[in-house]
TISEKE-534069 format. One record per residue (C-alpha): residue number from 0; residue in one letter; x negated, y negated, z negated. Coordinates in Angstrom, 3 decimals, padded with zeros to 6 digits. Each point is the difference from the previous one (the first is absolute). Layout:
N
[NUM a [X Y Z]]
...
//
This chain:
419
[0 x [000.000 000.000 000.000]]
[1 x [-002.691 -002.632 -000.689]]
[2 x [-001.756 001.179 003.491]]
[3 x [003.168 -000.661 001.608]]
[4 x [000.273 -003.032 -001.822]]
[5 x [-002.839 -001.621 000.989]]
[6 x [000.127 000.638 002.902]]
[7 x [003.172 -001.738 000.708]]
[8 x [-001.732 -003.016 -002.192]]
[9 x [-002.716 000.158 003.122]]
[10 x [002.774 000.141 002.558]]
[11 x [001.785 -002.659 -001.372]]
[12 x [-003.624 -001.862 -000.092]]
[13 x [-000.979 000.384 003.252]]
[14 x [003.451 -001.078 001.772]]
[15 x [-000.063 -003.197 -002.370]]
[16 x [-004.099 -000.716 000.890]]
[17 x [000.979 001.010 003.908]]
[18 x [002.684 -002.893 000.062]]
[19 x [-001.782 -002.664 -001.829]]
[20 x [-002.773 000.379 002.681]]
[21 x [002.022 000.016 002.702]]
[22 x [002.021 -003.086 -000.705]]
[23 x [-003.387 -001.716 -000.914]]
[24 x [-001.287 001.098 003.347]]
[25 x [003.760 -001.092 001.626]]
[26 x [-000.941 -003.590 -001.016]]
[27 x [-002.953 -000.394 000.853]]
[28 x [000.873 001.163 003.428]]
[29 x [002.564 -002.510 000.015]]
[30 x [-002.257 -002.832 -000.760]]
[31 x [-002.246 000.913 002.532]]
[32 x [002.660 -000.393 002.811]]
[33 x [000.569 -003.241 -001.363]]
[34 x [-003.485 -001.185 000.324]]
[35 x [000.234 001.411 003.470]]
[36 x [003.122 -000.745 001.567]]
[37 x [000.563 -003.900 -001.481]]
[38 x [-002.381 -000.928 003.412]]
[39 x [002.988 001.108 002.025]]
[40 x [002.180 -003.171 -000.672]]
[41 x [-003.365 -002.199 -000.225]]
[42 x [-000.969 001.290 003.252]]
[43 x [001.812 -003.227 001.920]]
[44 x [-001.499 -002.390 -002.497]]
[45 x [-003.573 002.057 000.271]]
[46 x [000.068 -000.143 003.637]]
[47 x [000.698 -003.964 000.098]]
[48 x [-003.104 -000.569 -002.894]]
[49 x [-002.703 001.972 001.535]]
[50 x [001.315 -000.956 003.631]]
[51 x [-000.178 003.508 001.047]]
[52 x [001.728 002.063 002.622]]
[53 x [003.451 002.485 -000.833]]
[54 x [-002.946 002.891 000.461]]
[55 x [-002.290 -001.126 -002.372]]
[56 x [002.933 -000.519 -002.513]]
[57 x [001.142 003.655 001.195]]
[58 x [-003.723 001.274 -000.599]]
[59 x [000.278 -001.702 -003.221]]
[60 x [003.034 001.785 -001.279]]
[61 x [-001.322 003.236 001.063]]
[62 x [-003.743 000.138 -001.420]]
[63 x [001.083 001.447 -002.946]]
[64 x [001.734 002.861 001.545]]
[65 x [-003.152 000.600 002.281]]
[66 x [-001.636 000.428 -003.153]]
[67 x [002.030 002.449 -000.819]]
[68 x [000.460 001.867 003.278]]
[69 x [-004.381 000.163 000.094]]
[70 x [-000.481 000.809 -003.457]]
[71 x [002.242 001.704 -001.853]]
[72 x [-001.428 003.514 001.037]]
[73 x [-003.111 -000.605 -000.757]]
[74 x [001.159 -001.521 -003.126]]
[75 x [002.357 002.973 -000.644]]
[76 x [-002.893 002.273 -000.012]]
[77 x [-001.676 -002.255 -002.724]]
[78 x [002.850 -000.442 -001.910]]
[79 x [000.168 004.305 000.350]]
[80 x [-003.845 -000.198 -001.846]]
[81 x [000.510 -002.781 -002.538]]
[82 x [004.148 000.114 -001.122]]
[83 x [002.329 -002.027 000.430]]
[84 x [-000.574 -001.096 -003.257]]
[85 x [-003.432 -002.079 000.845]]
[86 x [001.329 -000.542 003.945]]
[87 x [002.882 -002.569 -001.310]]
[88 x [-002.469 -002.028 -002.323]]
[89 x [-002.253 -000.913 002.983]]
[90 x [003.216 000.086 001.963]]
[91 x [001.360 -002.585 -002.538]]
[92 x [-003.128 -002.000 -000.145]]
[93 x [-000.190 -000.899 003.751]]
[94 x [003.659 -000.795 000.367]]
[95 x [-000.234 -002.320 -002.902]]
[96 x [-002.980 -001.778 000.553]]
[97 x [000.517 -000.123 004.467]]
[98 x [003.403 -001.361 -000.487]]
[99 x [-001.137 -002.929 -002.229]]
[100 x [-002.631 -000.484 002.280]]
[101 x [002.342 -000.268 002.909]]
[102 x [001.266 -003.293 -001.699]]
[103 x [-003.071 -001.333 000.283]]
[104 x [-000.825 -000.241 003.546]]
[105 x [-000.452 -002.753 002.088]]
[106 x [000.125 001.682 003.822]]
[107 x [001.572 002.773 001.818]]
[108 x [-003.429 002.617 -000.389]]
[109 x [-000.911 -000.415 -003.708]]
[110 x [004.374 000.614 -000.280]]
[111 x [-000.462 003.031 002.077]]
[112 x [-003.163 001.247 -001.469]]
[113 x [001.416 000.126 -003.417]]
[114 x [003.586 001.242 001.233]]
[115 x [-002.378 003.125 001.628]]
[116 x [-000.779 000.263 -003.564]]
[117 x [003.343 -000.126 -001.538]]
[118 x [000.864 003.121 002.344]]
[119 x [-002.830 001.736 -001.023]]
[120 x [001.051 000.126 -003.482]]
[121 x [003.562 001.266 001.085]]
[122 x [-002.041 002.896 002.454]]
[123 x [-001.563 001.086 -003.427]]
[124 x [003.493 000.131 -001.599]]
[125 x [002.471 001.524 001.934]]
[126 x [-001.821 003.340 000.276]]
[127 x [000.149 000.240 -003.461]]
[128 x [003.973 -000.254 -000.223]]
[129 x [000.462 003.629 001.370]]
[130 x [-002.837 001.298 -002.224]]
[131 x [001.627 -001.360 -002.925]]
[132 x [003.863 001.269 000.466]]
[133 x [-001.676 003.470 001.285]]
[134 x [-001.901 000.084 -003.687]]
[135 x [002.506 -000.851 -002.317]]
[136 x [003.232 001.442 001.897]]
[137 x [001.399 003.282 000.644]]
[138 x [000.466 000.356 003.725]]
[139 x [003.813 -000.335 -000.211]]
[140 x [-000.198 -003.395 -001.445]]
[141 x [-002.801 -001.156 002.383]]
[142 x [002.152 -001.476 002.531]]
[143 x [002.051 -002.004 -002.459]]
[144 x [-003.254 -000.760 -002.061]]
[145 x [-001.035 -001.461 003.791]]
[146 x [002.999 -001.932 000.200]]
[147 x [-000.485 -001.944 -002.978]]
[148 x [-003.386 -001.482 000.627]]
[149 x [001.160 -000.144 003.896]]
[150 x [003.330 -002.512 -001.056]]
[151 x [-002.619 -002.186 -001.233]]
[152 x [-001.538 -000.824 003.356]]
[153 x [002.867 -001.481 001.309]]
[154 x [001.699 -001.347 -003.346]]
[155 x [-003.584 -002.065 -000.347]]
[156 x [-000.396 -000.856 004.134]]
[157 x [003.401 -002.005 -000.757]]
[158 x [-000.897 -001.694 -003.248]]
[159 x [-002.920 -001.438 002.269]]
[160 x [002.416 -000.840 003.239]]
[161 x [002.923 -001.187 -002.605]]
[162 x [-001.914 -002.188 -002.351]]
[163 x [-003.444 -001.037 001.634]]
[164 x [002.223 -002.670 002.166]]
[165 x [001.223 -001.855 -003.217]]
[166 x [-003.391 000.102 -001.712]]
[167 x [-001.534 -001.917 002.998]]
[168 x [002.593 -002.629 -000.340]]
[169 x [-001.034 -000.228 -003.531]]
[170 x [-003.841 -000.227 000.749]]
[171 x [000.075 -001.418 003.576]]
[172 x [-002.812 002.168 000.771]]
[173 x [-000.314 004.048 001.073]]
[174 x [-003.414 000.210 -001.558]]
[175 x [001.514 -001.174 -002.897]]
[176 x [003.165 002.303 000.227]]
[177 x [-003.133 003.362 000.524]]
[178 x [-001.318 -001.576 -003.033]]
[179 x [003.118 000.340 -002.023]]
[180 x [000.866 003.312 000.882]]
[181 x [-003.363 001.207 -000.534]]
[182 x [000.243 -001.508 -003.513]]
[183 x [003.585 001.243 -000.686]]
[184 x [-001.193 003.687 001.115]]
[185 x [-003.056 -000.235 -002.035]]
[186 x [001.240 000.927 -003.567]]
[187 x [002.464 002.888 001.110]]
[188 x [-002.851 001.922 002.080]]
[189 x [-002.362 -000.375 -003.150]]
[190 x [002.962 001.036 -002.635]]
[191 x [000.582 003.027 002.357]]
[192 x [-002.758 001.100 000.445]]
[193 x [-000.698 000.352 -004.124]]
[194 x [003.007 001.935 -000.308]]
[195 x [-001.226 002.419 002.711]]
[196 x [-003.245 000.312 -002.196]]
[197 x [001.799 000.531 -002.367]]
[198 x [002.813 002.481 000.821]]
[199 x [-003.100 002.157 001.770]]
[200 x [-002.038 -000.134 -003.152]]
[201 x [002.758 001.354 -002.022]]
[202 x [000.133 002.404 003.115]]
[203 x [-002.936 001.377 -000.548]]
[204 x [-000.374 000.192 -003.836]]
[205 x [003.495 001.836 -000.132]]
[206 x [-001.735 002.595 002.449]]
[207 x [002.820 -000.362 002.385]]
[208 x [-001.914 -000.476 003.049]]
[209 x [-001.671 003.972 -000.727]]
[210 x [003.591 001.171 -000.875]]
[211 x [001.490 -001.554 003.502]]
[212 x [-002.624 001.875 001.767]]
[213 x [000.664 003.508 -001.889]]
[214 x [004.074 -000.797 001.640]]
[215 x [-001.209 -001.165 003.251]]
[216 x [-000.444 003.176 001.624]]
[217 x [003.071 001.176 -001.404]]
[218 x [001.776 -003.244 002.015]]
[219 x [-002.085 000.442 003.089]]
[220 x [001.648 003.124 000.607]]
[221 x [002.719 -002.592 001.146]]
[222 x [000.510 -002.181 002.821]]
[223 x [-003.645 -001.053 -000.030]]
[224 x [-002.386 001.500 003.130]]
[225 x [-002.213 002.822 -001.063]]
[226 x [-003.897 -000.859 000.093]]
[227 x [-000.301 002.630 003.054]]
[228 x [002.128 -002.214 002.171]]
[229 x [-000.941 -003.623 -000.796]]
[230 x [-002.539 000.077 002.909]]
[231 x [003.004 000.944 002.656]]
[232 x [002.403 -003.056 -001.448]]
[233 x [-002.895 -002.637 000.278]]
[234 x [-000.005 000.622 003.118]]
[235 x [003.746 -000.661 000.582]]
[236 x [002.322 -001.717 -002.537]]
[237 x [-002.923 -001.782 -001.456]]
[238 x [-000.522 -001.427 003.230]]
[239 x [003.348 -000.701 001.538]]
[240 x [001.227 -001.500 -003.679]]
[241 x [-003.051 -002.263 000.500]]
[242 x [001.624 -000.797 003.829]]
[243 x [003.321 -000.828 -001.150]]
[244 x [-001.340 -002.433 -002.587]]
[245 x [-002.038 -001.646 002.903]]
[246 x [003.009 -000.260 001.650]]
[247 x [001.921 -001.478 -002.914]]
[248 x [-002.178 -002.472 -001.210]]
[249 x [-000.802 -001.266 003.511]]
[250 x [004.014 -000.946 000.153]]
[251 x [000.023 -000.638 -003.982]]
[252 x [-002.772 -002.284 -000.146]]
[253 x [000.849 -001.770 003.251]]
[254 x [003.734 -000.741 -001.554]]
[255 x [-001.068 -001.439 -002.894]]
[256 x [-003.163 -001.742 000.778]]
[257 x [001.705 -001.747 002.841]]
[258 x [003.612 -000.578 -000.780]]
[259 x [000.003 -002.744 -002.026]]
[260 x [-001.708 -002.057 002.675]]
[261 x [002.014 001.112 002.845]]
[262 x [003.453 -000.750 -001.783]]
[263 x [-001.617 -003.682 -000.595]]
[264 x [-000.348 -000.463 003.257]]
[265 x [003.330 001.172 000.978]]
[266 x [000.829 -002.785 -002.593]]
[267 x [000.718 001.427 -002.923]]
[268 x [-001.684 -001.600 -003.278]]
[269 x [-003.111 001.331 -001.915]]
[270 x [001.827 000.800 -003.102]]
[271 x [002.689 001.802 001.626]]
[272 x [-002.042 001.798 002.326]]
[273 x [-002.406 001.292 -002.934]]
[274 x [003.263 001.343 -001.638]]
[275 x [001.430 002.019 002.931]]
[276 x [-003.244 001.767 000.249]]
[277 x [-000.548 000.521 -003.685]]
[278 x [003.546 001.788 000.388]]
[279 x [-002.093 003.231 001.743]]
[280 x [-001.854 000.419 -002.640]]
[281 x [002.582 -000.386 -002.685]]
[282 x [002.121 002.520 001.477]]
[283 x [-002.966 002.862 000.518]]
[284 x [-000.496 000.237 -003.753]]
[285 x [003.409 001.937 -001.008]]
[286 x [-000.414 001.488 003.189]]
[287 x [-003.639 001.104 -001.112]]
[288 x [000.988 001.326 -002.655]]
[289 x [002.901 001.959 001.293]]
[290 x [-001.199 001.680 002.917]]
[291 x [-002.478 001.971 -000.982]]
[292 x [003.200 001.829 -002.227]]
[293 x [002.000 000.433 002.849]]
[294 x [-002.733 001.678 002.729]]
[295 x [-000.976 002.222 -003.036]]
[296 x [003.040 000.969 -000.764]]
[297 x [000.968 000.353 003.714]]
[298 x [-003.383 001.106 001.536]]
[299 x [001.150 -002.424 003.091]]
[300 x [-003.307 -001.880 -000.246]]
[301 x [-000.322 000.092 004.020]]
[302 x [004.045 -001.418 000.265]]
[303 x [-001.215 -003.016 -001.903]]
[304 x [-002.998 -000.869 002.102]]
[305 x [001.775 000.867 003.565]]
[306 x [003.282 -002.054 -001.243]]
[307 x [-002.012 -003.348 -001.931]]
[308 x [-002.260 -000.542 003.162]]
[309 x [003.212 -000.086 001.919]]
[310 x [001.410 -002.753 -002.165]]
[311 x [-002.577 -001.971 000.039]]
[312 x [-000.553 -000.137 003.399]]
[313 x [003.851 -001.162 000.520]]
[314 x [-000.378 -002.418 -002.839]]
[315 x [-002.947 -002.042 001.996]]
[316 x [001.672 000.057 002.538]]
[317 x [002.810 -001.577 -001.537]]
[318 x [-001.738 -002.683 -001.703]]
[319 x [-001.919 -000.803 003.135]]
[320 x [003.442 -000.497 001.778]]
[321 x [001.256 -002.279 -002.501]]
[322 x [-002.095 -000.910 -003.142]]
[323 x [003.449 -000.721 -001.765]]
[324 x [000.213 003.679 -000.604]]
[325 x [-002.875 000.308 -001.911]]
[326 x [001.917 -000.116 -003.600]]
[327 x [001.717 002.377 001.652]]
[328 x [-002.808 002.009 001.258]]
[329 x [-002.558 -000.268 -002.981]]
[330 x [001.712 002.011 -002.499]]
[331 x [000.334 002.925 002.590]]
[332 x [-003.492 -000.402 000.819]]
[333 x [-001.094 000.041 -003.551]]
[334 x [001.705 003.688 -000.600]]
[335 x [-001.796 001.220 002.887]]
[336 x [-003.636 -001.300 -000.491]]
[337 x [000.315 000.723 -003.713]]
[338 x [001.296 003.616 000.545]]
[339 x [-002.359 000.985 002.685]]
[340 x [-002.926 -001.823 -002.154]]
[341 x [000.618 002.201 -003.214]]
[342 x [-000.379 003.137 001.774]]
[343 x [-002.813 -000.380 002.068]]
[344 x [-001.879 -000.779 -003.722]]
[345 x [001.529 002.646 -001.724]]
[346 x [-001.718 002.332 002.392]]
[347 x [-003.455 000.358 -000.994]]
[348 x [001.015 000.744 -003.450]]
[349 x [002.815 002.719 000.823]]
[350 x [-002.088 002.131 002.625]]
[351 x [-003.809 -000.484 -000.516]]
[352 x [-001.651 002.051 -002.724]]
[353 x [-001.137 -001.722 -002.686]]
[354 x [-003.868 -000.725 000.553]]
[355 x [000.942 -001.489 003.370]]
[356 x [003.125 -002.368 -000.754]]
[357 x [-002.254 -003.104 -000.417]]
[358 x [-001.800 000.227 003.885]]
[359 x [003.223 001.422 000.750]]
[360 x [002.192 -002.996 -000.497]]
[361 x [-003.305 -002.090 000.777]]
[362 x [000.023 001.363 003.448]]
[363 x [004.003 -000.678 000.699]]
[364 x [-000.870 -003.579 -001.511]]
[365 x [-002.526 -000.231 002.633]]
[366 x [001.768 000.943 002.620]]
[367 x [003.104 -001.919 -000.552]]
[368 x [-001.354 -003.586 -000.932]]
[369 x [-001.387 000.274 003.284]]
[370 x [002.952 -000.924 001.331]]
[371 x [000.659 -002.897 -002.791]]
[372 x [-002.871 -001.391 001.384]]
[373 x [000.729 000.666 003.562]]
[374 x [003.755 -001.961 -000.381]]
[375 x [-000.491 -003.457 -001.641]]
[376 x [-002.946 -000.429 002.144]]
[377 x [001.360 001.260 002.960]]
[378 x [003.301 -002.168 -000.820]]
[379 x [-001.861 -003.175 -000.521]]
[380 x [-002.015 000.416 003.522]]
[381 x [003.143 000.863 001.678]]
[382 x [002.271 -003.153 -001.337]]
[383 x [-003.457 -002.247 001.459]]
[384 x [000.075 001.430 003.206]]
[385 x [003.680 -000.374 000.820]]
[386 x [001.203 -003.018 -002.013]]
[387 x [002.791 002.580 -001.942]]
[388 x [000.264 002.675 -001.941]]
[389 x [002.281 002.185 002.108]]
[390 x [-002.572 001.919 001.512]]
[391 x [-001.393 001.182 -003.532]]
[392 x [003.546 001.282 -000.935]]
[393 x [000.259 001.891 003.215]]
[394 x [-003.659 001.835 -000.734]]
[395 x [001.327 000.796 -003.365]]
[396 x [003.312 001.396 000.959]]
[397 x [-002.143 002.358 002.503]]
[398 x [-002.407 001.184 -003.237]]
[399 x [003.273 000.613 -001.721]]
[400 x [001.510 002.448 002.971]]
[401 x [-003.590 001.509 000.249]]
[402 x [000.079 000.906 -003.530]]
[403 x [003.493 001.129 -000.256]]
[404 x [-001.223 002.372 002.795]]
[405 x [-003.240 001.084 -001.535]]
[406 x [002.084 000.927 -003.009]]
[407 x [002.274 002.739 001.396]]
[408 x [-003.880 001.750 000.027]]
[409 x [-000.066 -000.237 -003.948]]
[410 x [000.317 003.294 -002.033]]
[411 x [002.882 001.042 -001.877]]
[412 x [-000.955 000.369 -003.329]]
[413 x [001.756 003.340 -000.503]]
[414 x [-002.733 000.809 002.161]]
[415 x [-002.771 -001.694 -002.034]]
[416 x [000.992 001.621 -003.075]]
[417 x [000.038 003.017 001.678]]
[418 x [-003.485 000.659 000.670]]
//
């Protein structure tokens, strides 16, 4: 009876420990997006102050995603050697001190310079998020454990498009309005980041960590890929999960990085255009958090994908017919990026065995920012050489039909478990 006892006293432990890290991990995640996407509605006001070119500003945008589309494998690997435990101090340090420094600058390179370093920080990061829900959650919570940190992506990206609009009217400045934020996210990151101390320390001296891995090959038993066949699903899911994300950041990024500034110049105001973009990301986080329920419960994973690229493509094309439509058309396209989003993460951390989930999700990171990188750019170049942005809606209405395509290739996961 005491055995039994205490062992339900480490149970109930571990799930408290597993939470308190994970919401401490959910907000810093979420101030990180708002370091990153308050540029979007500065971007007209950036490009006007540095007298630089819709490309630039698009280049801008997207540094920090290039970051993360060049370096989080490499980075996954080291986080793989070190823990995440070290990774998202240094993480934290570089984010911190790159987005104060971004304040600071005086011209367009010394901005992008230390904006390449603000990614950098977020490539060390991310890879980390998969390590973390695979090591303190049981495989049947993983994909809920995902959407938790996930909802905070998008619930912080519109804090930054909502809010950064009215804290430039009270500055007059956007360096100034970086500086605040960067301020403002300083204390949470540090007081999270001494409660993850300190829930792993407690981790440790309770000798939970050693009993989790006595249960884990009891759980792996599950819907998690035996060792034997990791090598043959790296060389698929792994792969196409990392295509799809291309494919939805390239229309994700491009949508929010650039929709402020073309509503503006179909003459809507700067507030008001901030706000119907902030509504995407609003509406992803119960979304988020919802999804990954429903495809587990279901096993439809592939449904999802095939049926949210299809949305979104008709949504574009709906607010490129008549930018009206976009209150209409946000929501919607909020469900779909967020749902699509969540499970593309949750991957790594349902179907790669455990020594391998960091480079894992640091190789679908790679992949997929690629295409982050590729849109805002590619966006910004296309609006200078035609005058409009009508030609960048119709590119990412094609990504959208290509993806929705590419999708009907993904495995059922009746078939992943399977193996």
């Amino acid at each position: 009876m005491e055995e039994w006892t205490l062992l339900l006293a480490r149970n109930h432990f571990m799930q408290k420990a597993s939470w308190v890290i994970l919401v401490c991990i959910s907000i810093i995640v979420m101030q990180i997006y708002v370091l990153m996407q308050c540029i979007s509605p500065l971007m007209y006001t950036v490009i006007n102050d540095l007298n630089i070119s819709h490309s630039a500003g698009g280049f801008l945008y997207a540094v920090p995603v290039m970051m993360i589309g060049v370096f989080s494998f490499p980075l996954g690997i080291f986080s793989d050697r070190v823990g995440f435990n070290r990774a998202i101090i240094y993480a934290a340090i570089i984010v911190i001190f790159s987005s104060l420094s971004r304040a600071l600058t005086s011209n367009y390179v010394t901005l992008l310079i230390f904006t390449a370093m603000f990614g950098g920080g977020m490539a060390l990061f991310f890879p980390n998020l998969s390590k973390i829900v695979n090591e303190y959650f049981p495989k049947h919570l993983v994909g809920r454990a995902t959407g938790v940190y996930t909802a905070a992506i998008p619930f912080g990206s519109g804090l930054g498009i909502a809010l950064t609009k009215n804290i430039l009217l009270l500055t007059g400045s956007w360096r100034y309005t970086v500086g605040v934020w960067s301020v403002i996210t300083i204390p949470f990151i540090l007081t999270c980041l001494f409660y993850i101390q300190k829930s792993r320390k407690r981790f440790i001296e309770s000798d939970i960590l050693h009993a989790e891995s006595r249960s884990s090959s009891r759980r792996s038993t599950g819907n998690v890929m035996a060792p034997g066949s990791s090598k043959k699903y790296w060389c698929s899911p792994i792969i196409l999960c990392g295509i799809l994300l291309a494919f939805l950041n390239y229309v994700f990024f491009s949508t929010i990085g650039w929709l402020p500034t073309y509503l503006i110049e179909k003459g809507w105001g700067h507030i008001s255009a901030g706000a119907v973009t902030s509504v995407i990301s609003f509406v992803e986080v119960p979304c988020i958090l919802l999804v990954p329920y429903i495809s587990h419960r279901t096993g439809r994973t592939k449904s999802i994908f095939v049926i949210s690229f299809l949305i979104i493509a008709l949504s574009l094309c709906a607010i490129s017919i008549r930018p009206t439509l976009s209150w209409v058309f946000a929501p919607i396209l909020g469900l779909t990026f967020g749902g699509t989003f969540v499970l593309l993460l949750a991957f790594p951390a349902q179907f790669s065995i455990q020594r391998t989930v960091g480079r894992s999700a640091g190789a679908i990171f790679s992949m997929g920012y690629i295409g982050g990188l590729l849109g805002p750019f590619s966006s910004g170049y296309l609006r200078d050489v035609t005058g409009n942005f009508s030609f960048m809606f119709m590119v990412m209405v094609g990504v959208s039909l290509i993806a929705c395509a590419l999708s009907l290739t993904f495995p059922s996961m009746k078939t992943m478990t399977s193996k």
